[in-house]
Each structure stands twice: as C-alpha cells, then as structure tokens.
N, C-alpha and C positions, 0 to 999 in steps of 0.2 A: 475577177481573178487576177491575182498578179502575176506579170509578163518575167519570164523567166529571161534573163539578162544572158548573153556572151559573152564567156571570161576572155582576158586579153592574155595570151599564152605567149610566154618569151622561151627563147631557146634556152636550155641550161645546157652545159659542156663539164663533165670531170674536171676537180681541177688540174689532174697531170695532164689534158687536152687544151685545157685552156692557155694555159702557160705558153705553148707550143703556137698554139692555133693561129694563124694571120688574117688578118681585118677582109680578106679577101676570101678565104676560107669561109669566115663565118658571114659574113653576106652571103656565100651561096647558099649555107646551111638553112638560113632564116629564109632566105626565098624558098628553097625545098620542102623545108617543115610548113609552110603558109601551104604549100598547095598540096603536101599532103595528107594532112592531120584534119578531122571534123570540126564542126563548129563545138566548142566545147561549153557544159553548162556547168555552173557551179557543183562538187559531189560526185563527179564523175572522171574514171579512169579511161583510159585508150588506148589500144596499141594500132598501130598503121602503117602496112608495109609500104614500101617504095618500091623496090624492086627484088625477084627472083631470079637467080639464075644459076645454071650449073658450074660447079666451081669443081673437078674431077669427077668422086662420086658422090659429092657433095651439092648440094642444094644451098648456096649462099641465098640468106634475106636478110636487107637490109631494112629499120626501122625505125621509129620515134614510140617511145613511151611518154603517153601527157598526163599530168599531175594535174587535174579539177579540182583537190580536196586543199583546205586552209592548213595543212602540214605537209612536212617530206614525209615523201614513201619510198620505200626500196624493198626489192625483193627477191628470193631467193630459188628456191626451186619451181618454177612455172611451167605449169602446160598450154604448151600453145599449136595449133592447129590451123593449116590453111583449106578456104572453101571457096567453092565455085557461087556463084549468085543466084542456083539452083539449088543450095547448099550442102553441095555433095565434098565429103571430106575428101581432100589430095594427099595431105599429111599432116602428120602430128608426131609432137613428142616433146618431153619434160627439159627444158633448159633451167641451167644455176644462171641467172642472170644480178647474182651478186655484187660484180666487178662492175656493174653500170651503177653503184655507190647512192648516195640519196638523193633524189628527186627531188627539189624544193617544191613549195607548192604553186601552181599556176606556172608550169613549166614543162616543157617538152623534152627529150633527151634522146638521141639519135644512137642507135647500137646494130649487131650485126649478131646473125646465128645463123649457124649451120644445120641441115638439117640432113642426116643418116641417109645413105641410099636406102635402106631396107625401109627409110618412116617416108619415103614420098613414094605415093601408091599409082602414079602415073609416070609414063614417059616424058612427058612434059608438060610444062604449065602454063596455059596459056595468060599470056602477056596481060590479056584485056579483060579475062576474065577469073580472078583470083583477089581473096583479101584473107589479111593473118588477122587469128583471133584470140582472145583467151580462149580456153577449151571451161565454161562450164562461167559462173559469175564471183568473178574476180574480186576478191576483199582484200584491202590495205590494208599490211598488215605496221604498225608504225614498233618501229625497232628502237633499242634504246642505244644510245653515243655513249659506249662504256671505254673506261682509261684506269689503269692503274692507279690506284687513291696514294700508297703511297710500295717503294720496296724497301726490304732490309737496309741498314748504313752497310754493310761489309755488299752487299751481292757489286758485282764490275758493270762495266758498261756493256761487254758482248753478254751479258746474260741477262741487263735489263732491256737491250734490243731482242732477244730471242724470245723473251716474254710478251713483249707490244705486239713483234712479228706472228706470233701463238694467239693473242689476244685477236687480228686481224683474220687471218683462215678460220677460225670454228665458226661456226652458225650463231649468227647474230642474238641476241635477247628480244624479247617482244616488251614493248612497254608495261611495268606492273607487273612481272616474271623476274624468279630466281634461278639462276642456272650454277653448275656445278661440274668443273670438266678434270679428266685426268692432263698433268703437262708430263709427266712422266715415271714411270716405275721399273724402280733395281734393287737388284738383289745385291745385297754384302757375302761378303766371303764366309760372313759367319751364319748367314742362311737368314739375317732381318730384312725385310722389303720395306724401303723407302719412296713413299708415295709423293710425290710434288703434286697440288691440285690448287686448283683457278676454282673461285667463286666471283659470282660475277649478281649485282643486282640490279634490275632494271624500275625496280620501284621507287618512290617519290619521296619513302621513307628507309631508316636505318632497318638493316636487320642483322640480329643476332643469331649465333649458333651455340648452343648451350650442348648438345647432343647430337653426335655424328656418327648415326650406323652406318657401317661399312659392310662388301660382301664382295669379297674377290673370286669370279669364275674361270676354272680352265676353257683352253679349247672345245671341251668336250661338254661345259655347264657342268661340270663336276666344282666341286665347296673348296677355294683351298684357304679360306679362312672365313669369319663372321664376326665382327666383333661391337662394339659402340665406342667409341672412342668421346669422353669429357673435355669440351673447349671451356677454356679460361679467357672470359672478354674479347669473344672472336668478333668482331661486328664488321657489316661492311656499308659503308656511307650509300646513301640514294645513288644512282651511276655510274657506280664506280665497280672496281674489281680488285680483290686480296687475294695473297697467295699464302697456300697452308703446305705444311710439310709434318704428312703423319709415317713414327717408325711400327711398324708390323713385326711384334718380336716375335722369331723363330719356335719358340715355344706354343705360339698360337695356332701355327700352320697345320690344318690337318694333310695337307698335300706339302711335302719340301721340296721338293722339284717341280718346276711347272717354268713353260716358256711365257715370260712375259708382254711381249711383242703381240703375243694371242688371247691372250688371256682379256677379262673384263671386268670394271670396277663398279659396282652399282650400288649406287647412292639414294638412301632411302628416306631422305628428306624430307618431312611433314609439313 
C-alpha cells in the first residue's frame, strides 16, 4: 500500500495584507501556523483555532484555514462550531468568510471571527480544552474569477467602478454555473421600469441568451409584470460578466405602482 505523503504548507496572506505585512510579521505568522495547523494530507481541508477569547460580548477566535486540495478554494457562508475533546458543543454559528478571498492550493491562511454571545453556550472556554470545527463535512466549493468582458464606449469611469465594486459584494459563481443578478431598478416619470442586470458565466464555454423570461414580484409576491423578453446576439464569453438593460413598458404592468427597493426580480433561465 502506498504511504500517503505530508504536504508542505506555506502561509498565504491577502494580498491587501501582504503588501503591508513586515518580514518580522510574517516569521511569526509561519512560526504560529507550524505549530498550529495538522499534519496535512494531500485532498484535504482544515481549520484550526489558536486562540479564544472574550473580546466584550464577543467571543474573538482566531485561526488558519489550510488548502490540501491542487486548486484555490474560497468560501462563503460556513458553519462552524467549537468542541470540547469530549465532544460537547460550546458554540456555533454560520460565518461569511468571503473577505479571506482565495486560498491557493497547499496553503494556510490566518483569519479571525467573532462569535455572538447568544452562540457560545458556556461561561467560558476552557484554554486547554477546545478545538474549532467545520460543523458537518466541509466540500470545496471552487468559484469562478469573473471580470467584466467588456462595457459600453459612452458608460464614464464612476460607473464602470460601481459595476466592478457590484461585481465584488454578490455571491461568487461556482465553477460551470450561470448566474443572473439585478444591478438596479427605476421607474420613469412615464410609469416604464428600467431594469440594469449582470449576467455572469462561470463555464469553460460561451453562452448565449436567445430568451429572457422575466417576473417582477411586489412586497407582498403579488405579479406586477410577466413577460419574455428576445435577446439579439446576447452571449457572454467563458468567465466573464455583461451587462443588459431591459425597458418594462408601462403598458405591460399589471400593478403601476409598486416600491421597487422591495420588490423582486425572478429570472427563469433554462
């Protein structure tokens, strides 16, 4: 049987961290991480706290996320849980751990979360005996590096920034996934809604839009329009992301008044 080898883990650091970081910094980091991260085997993820401790009514844990797998991983909403070596649960609760960006592979990555007074079910935690966990078994999920393919010749500069900046807060794509998001919706004086929307593809290939049903909901899931709307040569290259601008004529609305800030746009994409 073949002997399963120990991967050789190096620190990764953001690079807004990195930039900053001094030579002295990160020697202690890589001392840190050496002594508190598992021996890792190729395929496999990890998280490993350092330290707890009350930070007001806060629970500050500090930690390393290790990347086993031969790709970056990043991740988004996680649940994670700490337990005694009895395995009795202390605390838990769902962090966005989005902001700790992509893991390269065979690399560790130092991050910090808080955790709710109401999600830590003890007075305190003892020092010697506590370890953070995934809560349940943890799949990489591998996301795709989507960028603007190309914008309008007329759109300016604060409005191709506000699209990159939009492009960075939603929820990432998964690799081989098509996603479709609203960037914003107004009404004209003359009662037409003008929808701005982000298509975003994470596939390896071109995809076209030939047929775009559309289904605007009130606050209340009441209909205030239904319609399909024909794209002429819509396509969006492998990774990348276009932007579409459909007008909602007035005439279509079964509701003419409706708040749009609450309202929901639901895209029935095949």
């Amino acid at each position: 049987m073949e002997e399963k080898k120990a991967l050789d883990i190096k620190l990764s650091l953001a690079p807004e961290v990195e930039v900053v970081m001094s030579e002295v910094q990160r020697d202690y980091l890589e001392e840190e991480m050496t002594e508190t991260i598992p021996q890792m085997e190729k395929g496999q993820i990890n998280i490993s706290g350092v330290y707890a401790y009350k930070d007001g009514d806060n629970l500050e844990v500090k930690f390393y996320v290790v990347n086993g797998l031969n790709q970056e991983i990043n991740f988004e909403k996680v649940p994670l849980k700490i337990i005694t070596s009895a395995g009795e649960e202390v605390a838990y609760q769902v962090f966005n751990l989005k902001e700790m960006g992509n893991i390269p592979p065979r690399s560790a990555r130092p991050g910090k979360i808080y955790f709710n007074k109401g999600n830590v079910f003890v007075d305190e935690i003892n020092n010697n005996d506590w370890k953070l966990v995934f809560d349940g078994n943890m799949q990489a999920v591998r996301h795709a590096d989507i960028e603007f393919e190309k914008f309008p010749e007329d759109m300016t500069e604060k409005d191709k920034n506000a699209f990159n900046e939009f492009l960075k807060k939603i929820s990432k794509v998964e690799k081989g996934q098509f996603a479709a998001n609203v960037f914003t919706m107004l009404q004209y004086k003359n009662g037409d809604i003008l929808l701005t929307l982000v298509f975003r593809n994470g596939a390896d290939k071109e995809v076209g839009i030939e047929k775009l049903p559309l289904t605007l909901e009130d606050e209340n899931g009441d209909i205030v329009f239904s319609a399909v709307y024909t794209l002429e040569d819509f396509k969006v290259s492998p990774q990348k992301a276009r932007i579409l601008s459909v007008v909602v004529e007035k005439e279509i609305l079964v509701k003419e008044e409706v708040d749009l800030t609450k309202a929901k746009l639901i895209f029935n994409l095949v």
